[in-house]
DOZA-144625 format. One line per 4 residues: number of its first residue (from 1); their letters; for each residue x, y, z of C-alpha. Coordinates in steps of 0.25 Angstrom, whole numbers, plus 5000, padded with zeros to 4 digits. Example, Ala and Ser with C-alpha at 12.3 -4.5 7.8 and 13.67 -1.06 7.14 Angstrom:
BEGIN
1> AS> 5049/4982/5031 | 5055/4996/5029
// end
This chain:
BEGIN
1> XXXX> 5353/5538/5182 | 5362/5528/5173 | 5359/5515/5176 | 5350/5507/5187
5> XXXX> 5349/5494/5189 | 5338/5489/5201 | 5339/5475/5203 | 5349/5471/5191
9> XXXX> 5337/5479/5183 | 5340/5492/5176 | 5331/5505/5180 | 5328/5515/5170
13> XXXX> 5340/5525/5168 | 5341/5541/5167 | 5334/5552/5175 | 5324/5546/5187
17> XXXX> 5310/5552/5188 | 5312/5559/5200 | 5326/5555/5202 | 5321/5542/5208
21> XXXX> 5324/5529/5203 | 5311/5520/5203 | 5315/5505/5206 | 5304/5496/5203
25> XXXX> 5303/5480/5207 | 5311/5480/5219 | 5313/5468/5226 | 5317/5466/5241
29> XXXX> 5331/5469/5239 | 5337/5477/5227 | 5349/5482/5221 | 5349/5496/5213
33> XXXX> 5363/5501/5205 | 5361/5515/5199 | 5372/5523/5192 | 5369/5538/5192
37> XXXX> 5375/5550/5185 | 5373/5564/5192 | 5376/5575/5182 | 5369/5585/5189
41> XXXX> 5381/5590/5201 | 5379/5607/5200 | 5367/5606/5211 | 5371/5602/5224
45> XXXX> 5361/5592/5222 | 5365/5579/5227 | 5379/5578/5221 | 5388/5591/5216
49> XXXX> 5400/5594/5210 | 5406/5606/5211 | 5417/5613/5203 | 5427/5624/5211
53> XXXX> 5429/5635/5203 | 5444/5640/5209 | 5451/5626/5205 | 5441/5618/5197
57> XXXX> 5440/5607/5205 | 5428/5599/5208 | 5421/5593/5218 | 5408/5583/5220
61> XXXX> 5401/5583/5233 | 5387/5577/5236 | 5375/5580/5245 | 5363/5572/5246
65> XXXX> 5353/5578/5257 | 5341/5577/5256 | 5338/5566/5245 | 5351/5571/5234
69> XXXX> 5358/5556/5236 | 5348/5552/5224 | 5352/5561/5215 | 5368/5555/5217
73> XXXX> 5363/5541/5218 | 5353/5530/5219 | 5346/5530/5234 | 5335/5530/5241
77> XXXX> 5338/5545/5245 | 5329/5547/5259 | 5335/5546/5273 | 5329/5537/5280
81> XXXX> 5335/5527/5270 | 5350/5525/5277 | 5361/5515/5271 | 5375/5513/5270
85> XXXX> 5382/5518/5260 | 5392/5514/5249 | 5402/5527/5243 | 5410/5525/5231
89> XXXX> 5416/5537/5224 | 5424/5540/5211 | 5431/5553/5208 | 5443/5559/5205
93> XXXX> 5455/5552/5210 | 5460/5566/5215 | 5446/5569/5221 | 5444/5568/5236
97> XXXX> 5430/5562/5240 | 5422/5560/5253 | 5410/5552/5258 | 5402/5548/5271
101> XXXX> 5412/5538/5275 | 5426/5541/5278 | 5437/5536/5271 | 5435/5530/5255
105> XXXX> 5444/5517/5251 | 5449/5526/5239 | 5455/5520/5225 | 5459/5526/5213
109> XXXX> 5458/5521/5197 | 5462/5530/5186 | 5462/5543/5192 | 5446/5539/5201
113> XXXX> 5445/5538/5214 | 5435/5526/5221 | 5430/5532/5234 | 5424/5519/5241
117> XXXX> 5419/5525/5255 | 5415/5515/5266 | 5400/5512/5268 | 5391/5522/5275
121> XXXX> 5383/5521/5286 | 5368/5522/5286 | 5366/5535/5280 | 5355/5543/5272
125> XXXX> 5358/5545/5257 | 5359/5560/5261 | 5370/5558/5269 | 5380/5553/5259
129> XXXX> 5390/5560/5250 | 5402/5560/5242 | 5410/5573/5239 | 5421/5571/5228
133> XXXX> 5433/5582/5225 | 5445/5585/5226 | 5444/5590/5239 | 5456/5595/5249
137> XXXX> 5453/5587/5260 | 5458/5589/5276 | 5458/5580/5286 | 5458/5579/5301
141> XXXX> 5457/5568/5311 | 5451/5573/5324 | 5443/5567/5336 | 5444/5552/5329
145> XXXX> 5438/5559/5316 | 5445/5560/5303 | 5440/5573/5299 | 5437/5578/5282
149> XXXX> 5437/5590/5277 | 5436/5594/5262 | 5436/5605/5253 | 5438/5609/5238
153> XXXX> 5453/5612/5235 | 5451/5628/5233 | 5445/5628/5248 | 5458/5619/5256
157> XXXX> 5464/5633/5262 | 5451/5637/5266 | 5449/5623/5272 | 5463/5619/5277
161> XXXX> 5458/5633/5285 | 5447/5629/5293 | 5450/5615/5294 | 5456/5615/5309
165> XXXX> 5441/5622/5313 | 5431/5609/5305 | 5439/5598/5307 | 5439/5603/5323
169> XXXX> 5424/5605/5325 | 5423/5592/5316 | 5431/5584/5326 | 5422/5591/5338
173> XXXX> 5410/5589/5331 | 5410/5575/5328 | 5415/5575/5343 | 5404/5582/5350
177> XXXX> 5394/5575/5341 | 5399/5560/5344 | 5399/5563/5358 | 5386/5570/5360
181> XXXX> 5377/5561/5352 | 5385/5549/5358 | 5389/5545/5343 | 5402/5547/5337
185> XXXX> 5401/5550/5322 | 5405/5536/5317 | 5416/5537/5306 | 5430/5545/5308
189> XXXX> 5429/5551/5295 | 5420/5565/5294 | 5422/5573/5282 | 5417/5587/5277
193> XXXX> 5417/5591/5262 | 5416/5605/5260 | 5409/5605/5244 | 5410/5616/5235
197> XXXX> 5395/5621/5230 | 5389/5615/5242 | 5379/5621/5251 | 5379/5620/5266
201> XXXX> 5383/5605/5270 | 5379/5590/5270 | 5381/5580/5283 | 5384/5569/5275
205> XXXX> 5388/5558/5283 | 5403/5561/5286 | 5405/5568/5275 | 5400/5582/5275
209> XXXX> 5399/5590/5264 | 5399/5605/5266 | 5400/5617/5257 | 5412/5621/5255
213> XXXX> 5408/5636/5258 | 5411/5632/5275 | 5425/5632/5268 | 5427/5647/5271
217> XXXX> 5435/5652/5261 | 5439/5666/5269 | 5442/5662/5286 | 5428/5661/5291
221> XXXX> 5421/5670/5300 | 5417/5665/5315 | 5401/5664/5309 | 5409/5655/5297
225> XXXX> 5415/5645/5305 | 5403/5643/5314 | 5396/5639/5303 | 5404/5630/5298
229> XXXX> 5405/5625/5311 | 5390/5622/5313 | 5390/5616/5299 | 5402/5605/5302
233> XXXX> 5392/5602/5315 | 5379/5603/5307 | 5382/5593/5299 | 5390/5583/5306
237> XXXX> 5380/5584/5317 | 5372/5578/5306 | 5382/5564/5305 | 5373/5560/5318
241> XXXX> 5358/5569/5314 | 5358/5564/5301 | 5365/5555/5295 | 5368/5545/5307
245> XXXX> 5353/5548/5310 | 5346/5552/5299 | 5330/5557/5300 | 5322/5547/5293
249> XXXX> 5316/5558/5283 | 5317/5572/5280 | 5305/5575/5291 | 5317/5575/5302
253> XXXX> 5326/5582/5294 | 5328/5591/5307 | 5333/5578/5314 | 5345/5581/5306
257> XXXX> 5347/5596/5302 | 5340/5601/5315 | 5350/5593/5325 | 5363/5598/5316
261> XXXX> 5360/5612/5316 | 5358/5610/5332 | 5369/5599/5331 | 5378/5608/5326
265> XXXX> 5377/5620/5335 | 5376/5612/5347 | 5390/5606/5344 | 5395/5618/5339
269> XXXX> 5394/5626/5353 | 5399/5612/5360 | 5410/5610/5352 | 5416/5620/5345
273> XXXX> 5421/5634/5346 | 5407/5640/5339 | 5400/5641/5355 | 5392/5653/5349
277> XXXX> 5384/5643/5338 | 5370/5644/5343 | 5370/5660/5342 | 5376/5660/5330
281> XXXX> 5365/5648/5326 | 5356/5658/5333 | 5360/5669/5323 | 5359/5662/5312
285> XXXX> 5350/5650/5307 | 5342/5651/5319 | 5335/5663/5314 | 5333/5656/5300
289> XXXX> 5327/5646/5308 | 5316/5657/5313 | 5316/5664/5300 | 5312/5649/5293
293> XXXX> 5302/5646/5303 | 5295/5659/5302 | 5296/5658/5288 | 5286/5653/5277
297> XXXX> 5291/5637/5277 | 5292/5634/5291 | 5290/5621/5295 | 5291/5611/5307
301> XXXX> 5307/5607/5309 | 5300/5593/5306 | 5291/5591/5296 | 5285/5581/5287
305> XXXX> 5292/5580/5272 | 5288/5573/5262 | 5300/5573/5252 | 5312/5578/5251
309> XXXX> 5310/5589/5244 | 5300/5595/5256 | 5314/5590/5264 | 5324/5599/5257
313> XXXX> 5315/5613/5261 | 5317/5608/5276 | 5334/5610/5276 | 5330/5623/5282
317> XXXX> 5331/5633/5294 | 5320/5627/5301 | 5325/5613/5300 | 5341/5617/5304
321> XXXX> 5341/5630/5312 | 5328/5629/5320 | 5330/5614/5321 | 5343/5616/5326
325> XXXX> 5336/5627/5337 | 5322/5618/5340 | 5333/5606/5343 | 5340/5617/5352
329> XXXX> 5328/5620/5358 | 5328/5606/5362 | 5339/5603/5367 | 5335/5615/5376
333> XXXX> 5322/5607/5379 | 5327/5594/5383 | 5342/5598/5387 | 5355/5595/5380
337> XXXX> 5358/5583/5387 | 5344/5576/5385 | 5345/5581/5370 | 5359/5576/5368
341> XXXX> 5355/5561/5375 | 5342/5559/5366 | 5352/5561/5353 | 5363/5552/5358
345> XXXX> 5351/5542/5359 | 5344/5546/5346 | 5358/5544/5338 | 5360/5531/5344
349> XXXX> 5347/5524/5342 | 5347/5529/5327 | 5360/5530/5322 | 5360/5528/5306
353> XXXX> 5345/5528/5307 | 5335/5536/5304 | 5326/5543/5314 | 5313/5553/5315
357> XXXX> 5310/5564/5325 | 5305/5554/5335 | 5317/5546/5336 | 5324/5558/5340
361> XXXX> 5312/5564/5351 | 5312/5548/5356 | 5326/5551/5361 | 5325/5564/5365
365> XXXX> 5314/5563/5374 | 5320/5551/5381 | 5334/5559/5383 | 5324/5572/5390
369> XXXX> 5314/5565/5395 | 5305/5577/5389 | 5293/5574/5379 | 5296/5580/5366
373> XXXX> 5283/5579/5359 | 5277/5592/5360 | 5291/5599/5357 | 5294/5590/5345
377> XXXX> 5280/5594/5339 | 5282/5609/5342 | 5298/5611/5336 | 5299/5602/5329
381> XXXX> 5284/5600/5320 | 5279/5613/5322 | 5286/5625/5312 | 5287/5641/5319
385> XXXX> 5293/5647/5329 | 5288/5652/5343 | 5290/5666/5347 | 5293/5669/5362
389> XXXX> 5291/5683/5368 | 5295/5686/5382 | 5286/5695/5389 | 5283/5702/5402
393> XXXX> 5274/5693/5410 | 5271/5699/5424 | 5285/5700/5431 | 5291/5688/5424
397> XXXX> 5291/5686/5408 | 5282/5675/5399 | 5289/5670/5387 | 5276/5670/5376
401> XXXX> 5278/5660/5366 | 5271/5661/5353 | 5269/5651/5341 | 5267/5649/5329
405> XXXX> 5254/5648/5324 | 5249/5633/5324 | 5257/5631/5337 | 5259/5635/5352
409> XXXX> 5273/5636/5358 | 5284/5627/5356 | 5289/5623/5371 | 5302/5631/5372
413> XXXX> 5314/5630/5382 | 5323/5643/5381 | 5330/5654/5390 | 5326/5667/5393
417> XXXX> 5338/5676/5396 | 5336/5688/5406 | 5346/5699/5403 | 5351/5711/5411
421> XXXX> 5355/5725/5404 | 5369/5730/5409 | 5370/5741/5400 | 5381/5735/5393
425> XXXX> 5376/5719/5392 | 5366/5712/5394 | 5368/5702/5405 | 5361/5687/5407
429> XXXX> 5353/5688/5419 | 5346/5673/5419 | 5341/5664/5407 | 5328/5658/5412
433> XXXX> 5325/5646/5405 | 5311/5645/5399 | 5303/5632/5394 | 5291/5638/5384
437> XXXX> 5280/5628/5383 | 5267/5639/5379 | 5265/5650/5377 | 5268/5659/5388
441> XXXX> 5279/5655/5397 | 5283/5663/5409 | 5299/5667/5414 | 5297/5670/5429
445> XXXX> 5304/5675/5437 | 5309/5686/5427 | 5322/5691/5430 | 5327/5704/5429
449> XXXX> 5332/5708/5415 | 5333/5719/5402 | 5333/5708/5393 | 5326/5694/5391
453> XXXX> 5332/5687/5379 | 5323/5675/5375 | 5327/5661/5371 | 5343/5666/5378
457> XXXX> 5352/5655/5372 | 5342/5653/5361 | 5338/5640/5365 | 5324/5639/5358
461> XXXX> 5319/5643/5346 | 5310/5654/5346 | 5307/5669/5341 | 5311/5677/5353
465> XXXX> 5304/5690/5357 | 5307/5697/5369 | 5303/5707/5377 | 5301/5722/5373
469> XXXX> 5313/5727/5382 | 5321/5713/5380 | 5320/5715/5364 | 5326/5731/5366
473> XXXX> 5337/5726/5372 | 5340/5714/5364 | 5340/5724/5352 | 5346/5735/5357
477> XXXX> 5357/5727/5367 | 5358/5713/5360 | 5372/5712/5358 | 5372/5713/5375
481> XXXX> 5368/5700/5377 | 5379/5693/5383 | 5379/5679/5374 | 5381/5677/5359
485> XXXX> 5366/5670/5360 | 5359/5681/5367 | 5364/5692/5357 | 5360/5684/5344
489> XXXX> 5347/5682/5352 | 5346/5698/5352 | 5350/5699/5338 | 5341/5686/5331
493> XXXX> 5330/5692/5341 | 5330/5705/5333 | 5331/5696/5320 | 5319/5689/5323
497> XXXX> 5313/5701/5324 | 5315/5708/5311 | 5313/5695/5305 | 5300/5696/5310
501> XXXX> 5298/5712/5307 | 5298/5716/5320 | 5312/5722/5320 | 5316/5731/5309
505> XXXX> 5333/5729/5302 | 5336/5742/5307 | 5334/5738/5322 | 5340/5723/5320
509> XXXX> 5353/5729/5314 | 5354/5736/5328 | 5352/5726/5336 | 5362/5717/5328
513> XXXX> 5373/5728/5328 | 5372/5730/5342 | 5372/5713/5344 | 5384/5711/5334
517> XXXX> 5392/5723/5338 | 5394/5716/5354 | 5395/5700/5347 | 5405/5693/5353
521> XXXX> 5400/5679/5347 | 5406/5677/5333 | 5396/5665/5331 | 5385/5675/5330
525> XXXX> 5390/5689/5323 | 5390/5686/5310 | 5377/5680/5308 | 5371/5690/5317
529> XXXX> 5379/5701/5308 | 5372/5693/5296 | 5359/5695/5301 | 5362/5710/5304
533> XXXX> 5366/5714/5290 | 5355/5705/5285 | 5344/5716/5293 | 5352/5726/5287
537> XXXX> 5354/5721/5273 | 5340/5716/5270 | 5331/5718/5281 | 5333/5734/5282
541> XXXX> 5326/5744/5271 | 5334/5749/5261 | 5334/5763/5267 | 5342/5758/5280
545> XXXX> 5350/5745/5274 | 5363/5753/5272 | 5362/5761/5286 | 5361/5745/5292
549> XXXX> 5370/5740/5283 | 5380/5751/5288 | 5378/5748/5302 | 5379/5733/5302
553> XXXX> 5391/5736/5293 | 5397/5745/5306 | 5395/5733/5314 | 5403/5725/5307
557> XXXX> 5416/5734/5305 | 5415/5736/5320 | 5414/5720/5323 | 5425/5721/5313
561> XXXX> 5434/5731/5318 | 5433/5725/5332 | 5448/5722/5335 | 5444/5710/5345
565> XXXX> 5435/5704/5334 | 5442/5691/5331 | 5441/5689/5315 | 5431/5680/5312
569> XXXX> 5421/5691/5318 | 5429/5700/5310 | 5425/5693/5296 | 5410/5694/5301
573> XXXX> 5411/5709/5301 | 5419/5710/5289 | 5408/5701/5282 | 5399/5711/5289
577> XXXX> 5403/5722/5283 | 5406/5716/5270 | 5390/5715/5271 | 5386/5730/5276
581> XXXX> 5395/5740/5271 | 5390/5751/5267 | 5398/5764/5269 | 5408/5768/5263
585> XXXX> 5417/5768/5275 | 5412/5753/5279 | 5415/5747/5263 | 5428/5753/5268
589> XXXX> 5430/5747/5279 | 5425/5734/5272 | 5436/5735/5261 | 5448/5734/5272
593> XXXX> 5443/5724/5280 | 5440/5715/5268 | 5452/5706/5268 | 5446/5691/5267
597> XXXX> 5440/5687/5254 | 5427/5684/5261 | 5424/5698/5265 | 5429/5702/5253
601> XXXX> 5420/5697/5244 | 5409/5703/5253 | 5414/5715/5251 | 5412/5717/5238
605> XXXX> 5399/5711/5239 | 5396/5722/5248 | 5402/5732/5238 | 5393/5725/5227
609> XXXX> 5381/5727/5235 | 5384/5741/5235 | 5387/5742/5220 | 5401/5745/5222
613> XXXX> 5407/5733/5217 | 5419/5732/5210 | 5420/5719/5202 | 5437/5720/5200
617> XXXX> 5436/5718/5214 | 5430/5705/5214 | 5438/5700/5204 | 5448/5704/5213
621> XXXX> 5444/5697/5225 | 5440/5684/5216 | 5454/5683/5213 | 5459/5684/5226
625> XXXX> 5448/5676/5235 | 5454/5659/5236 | 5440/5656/5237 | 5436/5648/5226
629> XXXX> 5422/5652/5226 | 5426/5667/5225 | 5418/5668/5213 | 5405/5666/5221
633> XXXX> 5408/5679/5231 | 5412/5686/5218 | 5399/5683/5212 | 5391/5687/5227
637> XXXX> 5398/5701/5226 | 5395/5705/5211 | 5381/5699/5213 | 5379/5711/5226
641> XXXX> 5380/5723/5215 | 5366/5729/5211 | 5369/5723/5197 | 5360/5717/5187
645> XXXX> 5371/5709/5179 | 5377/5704/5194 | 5364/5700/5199 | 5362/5691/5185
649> XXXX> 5376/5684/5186 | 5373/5681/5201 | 5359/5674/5199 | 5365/5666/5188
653> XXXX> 5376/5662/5194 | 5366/5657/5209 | 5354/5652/5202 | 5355/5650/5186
657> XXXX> 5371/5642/5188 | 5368/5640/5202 | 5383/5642/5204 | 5383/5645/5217
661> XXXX> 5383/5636/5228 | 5372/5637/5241 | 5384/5642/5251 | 5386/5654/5241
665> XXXX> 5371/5657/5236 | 5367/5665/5248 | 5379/5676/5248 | 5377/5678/5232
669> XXXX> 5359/5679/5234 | 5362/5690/5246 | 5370/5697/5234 | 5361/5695/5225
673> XXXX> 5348/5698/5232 | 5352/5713/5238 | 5341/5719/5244 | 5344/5733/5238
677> XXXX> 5346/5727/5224 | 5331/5723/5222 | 5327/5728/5208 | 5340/5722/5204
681> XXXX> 5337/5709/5210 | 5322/5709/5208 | 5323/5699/5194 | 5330/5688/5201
685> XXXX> 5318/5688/5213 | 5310/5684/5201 | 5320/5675/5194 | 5322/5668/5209
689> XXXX> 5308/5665/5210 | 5308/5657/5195 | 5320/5650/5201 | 5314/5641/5210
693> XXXX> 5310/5630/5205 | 5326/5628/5197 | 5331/5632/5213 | 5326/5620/5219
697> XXXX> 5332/5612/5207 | 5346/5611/5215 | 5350/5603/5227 | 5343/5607/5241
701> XXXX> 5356/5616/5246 | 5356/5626/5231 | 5340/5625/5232 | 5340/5631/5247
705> XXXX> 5352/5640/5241 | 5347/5646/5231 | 5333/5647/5235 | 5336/5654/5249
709> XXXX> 5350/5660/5248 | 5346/5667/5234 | 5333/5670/5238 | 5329/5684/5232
713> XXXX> 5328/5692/5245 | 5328/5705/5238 | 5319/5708/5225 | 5307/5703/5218
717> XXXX> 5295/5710/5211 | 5284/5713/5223 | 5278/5700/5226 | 5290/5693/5224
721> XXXX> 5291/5686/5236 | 5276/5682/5235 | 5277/5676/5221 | 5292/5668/5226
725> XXXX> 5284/5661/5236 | 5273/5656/5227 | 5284/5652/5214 | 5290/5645/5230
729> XXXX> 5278/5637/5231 | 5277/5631/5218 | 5279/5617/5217 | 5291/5616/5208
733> XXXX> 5298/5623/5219 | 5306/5614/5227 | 5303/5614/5243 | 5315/5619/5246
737> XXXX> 5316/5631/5238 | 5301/5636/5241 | 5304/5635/5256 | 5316/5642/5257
741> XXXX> 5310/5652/5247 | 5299/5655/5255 | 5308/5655/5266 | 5316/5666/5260
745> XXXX> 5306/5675/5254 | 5299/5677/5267 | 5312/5681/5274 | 5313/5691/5263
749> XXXX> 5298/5694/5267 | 5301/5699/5281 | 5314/5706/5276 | 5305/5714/5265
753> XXXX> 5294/5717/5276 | 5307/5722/5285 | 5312/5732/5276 | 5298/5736/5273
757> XXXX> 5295/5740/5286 | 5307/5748/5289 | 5305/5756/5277 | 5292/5760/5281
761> XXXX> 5296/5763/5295 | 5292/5750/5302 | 5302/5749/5313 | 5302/5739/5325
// end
């Protein structure tokens, strides 16, 4: 702090105990002036600047969630504190810069631009942001909005690409949202940054800043642009659960990351092209969301927190994917209609106000006429998930539902689909709708079928365990389902179940080749495929990883030799492949088809892995690849090889320079942490565990990073993973390091215990 000045009286100067500035003697109404320098910019920690190694060109961008405002200036950063805002900015007169509120009255002196933004409305100090470069902008004026979008100069082909896709599910998202809650978002101006070295994305009030990783720099894949897709629609979603609404404090950060990650996938199946986005939801996070709440750190979707720092650990899977399915629930609980009325009203009573968890029930209570006491308690205050096993039960069937411990049965409301066997498919015969409110409910009369597939159209949130004959079937049959749903249902069923050690890899690669092999959804294929290699990879002993490696990699020339396969699908398999090649005749194969940088790059990876690496070929390939951060999947591929001197240059690079931003950490940790390349890796599980108190030293987004994407899930002296969890506990660790720490080691727990029991001869 450079100067402060209370009153007309100066404060003391320099570094603040605590960051915090005391301010002593106030009287009833005061004036504060504080100048401030921030020289720290490398962290992603309130403001960054960023430096693009292709043209040398930077770029400043600024996120504030939960409580980083302070460290960029003076304010009582908690938000329940809401006020207008003044912007002014100064940069570069060739720079491009970008705030909440639409269009800047700009002037220039001597080569420096003022940037003088309009006032704000009421908003939380999280919720403001700058971003300064100089950007290649677009724009686009659609459905009464003008329409922003922003990238690095290196990335305008990429950009200028998918343009037409964002700026239209932009225009229909600010649409469907408006007309559903019954409130147009208020200024024609939305803009959305995409920032170098940034992780994941910030709904700063028309102005969101995303990293600049969703700017695809190869075409995307199907799974690619639905992800995008669901991040546009997460984040505006929050303009109304958020930021026009703001929870009063960190308790209820559900009311805002909960209803986007519903928000977004409601919207998306409304509005757009991407129909299939609750089975690709399904896939993927929703089985985080189990794995998280059977995990060591669960906790209730709302809970008590004391400060922010207990507030960081909660941006986790339980607060976004399995909100996001307890609020589906919901809407399955009191109906759409009801659902959709109580939020028009909660949105109009408390526009730029802050709310509670009662504010909202208040609302929807009165829109469904239901009491929601005893359903709030359950999902929403109590952490677990209930199990629900069908069984025989005289000549009907009884849905048995089992609780955590501490609990009974949360009330449940969810179909149960009856299936028929034809020989080639397995046909619907009826959904009977069933309402769970104990522990055993009965599904009479019971209609004739092969197959009873429980929670059909995944309505509820639940571990689902059906019955003997049902689960063969599912196993053995899954990809005869006849909708995108029920086949991820066969497939995540069978995940759940080596999750939990009842399934062994080797019969769970089955049943996902069999599903994957008949997909027709493109919205689920490549993060089932994910899950598949993932059994394969590190879930499978070493004695039988290449034979399932091998057999995934077949799927995957198949899928990609299909001559009715439209290209998106195409790159899945390739990337497939570029993951599971193991014979001589598939790295063949691999090396053809290999045309796009992207698959490219993972080929060598793959080659690296198997120690037959040829580095003039990366040097090669960096010369070639547009991609200004080519250097990075130069760095993944030469990090795979079983090599000493490779594995040292990698774990500088991720965690001494810390020169890789969160969106690229996770591909260079799955490198780095190979599981046949223990004894080589075995030093940095050590070297990882002294790390953690410097980890939680950076912003939230490179603390989550680095701490779960470069977790060592392979290596470690025995009783490494008992010793990390007590170096987790200690107090100089920051909450959201030792959570996601604990988190991770008891994934890799349950993997360990997997391959173990294979390799004795355990099968299930």
């Amino acid at each position: 702090m450079e100067e402060a000045v209370l009153n007309g009286h100066p404060l003391p100067t320099g570094a603040q105990p605590g960051g915090r500035v005391a301010l002593p003697e106030l009287a009833a109404d005061n004036l504060l002036v504080v100048r401030s320098v921030q020289r720290r910019t490398d962290a992603g920690q309130g403001v960054h600047r960023a430096v693009d190694p292709k043209d040398g060109e930077v770029y400043v961008w600024m996120s504030f969630e939960p409580d980083d405002a302070r460290v960029v200036f003076a304010c009582f950063d908690q938000p329940d504190l809401k006020t207008v805002f003044g912007i002014t900015v100064h940069a570069p007169e060739r720079w491009l810069v970008t705030s909440n509120t639409g269009d800047a009255e700009v002037t220039a002196v001597d080569g420096t631009s003022t940037w003088t933004y309009a006032d704000t409305p009421p908003l939380s100090t999280y919720n403001l942001v700058v971003n300064a470069g100089p950007f290649h902008e677009l724009r686009s004026t659609r459905a009464g909005y003008d329409l922003g979008l922003y990238a690095r100069q290196s990335l305008a082909p990429m950009l200028e690409r998918d343009a037409e896709e964002m700026f239209d599910i932009t225009a229909k998202g600010l649409t469907f949202f408006g007309e559903q809650f019954a409130m147009p978002f208020p200024q024609p101006r939305y803009n959305q940054v995409f920032a170098p070295e940034m992780g994941g994305a910030m709904e700063n009030y028309g102005c969101v800043t995303w990293s600049d990783s969703f700017v695809f720099r190869d075409t995307p894949s199907y799974a690619e642009r639905e992800q995008r897709a669901l991040v546009l629609l997460h984040e505006m979603a929050h303009m109304w659960f958020g930021d026009m609404v703001t929870m009063q404090w960190w308790d209820d950060l559900w009311l805002n990351e909960s209803f986007a990650e519903w928000a977004c996938g409601w919207a998306a199946v409304s509005c757009t092209e991407f129909t299939d986005m609750w089975a690709s939801m399904l896939a993927g996070e929703k089985q985080d969301a189990y794995a998280a709440d059977a995990g060591p750190t669960t906790h209730p979707i709302r809970q008590r927190l004391h400060d922010v720092a207990a507030a960081e650990a909660t941006f986790d899977d339980i607060t976004y994917p399995k909100g996001a399915a307890v609020l589906k629930q919901l809407v399955a609980y009191v109906g759409e209609e009801a659902f959709v009325s109580g939020l028009r009203s909660y949105f109009r009573k408390h526009a730029w106000k802050n709310t509670t968890l009662d504010d909202l029930v208040v609302e929807l209570a009165e829109a469904s006429g239901r009491d929601l006491t005893a359903w709030i308690e359950g999902w929403l205050e109590t952490s677990g998930t209930d199990r629900l096993t069908l069984e025989p039960d005289g000549d009907g069937l009884a849905l048995v539902a089992t609780a955590p411990s501490g609990r009974g049965p949360l009330p449940h409301r969810l179909l149960v689909g009856a299936y028929a066997d034809g020989g080639d498919r397995l046909t619907l015969v009826e959904q009977v709708s069933v309402e769970v409110m104990g522990e055993r409910t009965s599904i009479e009369p019971r209609p004739e079928a092969d197959l009873w597939l429980v929670n059909d159209e995944d309505l509820t949130f639940a571990v689902a365990r059906p019955d003997a004959a049902s689960l063969d079937l599912m196993l053995t049959r899954g990809g005869d389902l006849p909708t995108a749903v029920g086949r991820t249902l066969a497939l995540t069923t069978a995940w759940s179940l080596m999750y939990d050690g009842e399934l062994t890899a080797q019969r769970f690669v089955e049943c996902g080749v069999h599903v994957l092999a008949r997909e027709t959804a493109d919205s689920v294929v490549e993060e089932l495929l994910e899950r598949v290699i993932q059994a394969a990879d590190r879930w499978a002993p070493a004695a039988t990883r290449d034979e399932l490696l091998s057999q995934v990699a077949d799927l995957c020339l198949a899928l990609a030799d299909d001559p009715d396969a439209e290209p998106a699908r195409r790159t899945a398999a390739l990337r497939g492949l570029a993951r599971t090649a193991t014979t001589q005749a598939q790295l063949e194969s691999l090396a053809s088809a290999a045309t796009e940088p992207d698959v490219r790059w993972r080929r060598l990876t793959r080659l690296a892995e198997l120690d037959r690496l040829d580095d003039s070929d990366v040097e090669s390939l960096l010369a070639e690849d547009p991609n200004p951060d080519a250097w990075m999947n130069a760095l993944q591929a030469r990090t795979a090889r079983p090599n000493a001197d490779a594995k040292a240059q990698a774990w500088h690079t991720v965690m001494v320079d810390r020169k890789i931003p969160p969106g690229m950490i996770g591909r260079v940790g799955r490198a780095f942490w190979r599981p046949d390349q223990e004894e080589l890796v075995t030093p940095y599980a050590e070297q990882f565990l002294q790390s953690l108190v410097r980890i939680g030293d950076a912003g939230m987004l490179w603390a989550l990073s680095l701490s779960y994407s470069f977790f060592p899930s392979a290596g470690g002296e025995p009783g490494f993973l008992d010793r990390l969890e007590v170096a987790a506990a200690s107090d100089d660790v920051s909450p959201v390091v030792r959570q996601t720490v604990r988190d991770a080691g008891d994934r890799r727990r349950r993997r360990d215990t997997s391959r173990a029991a294979a390799t004795e001869g355990v099968r299930v």
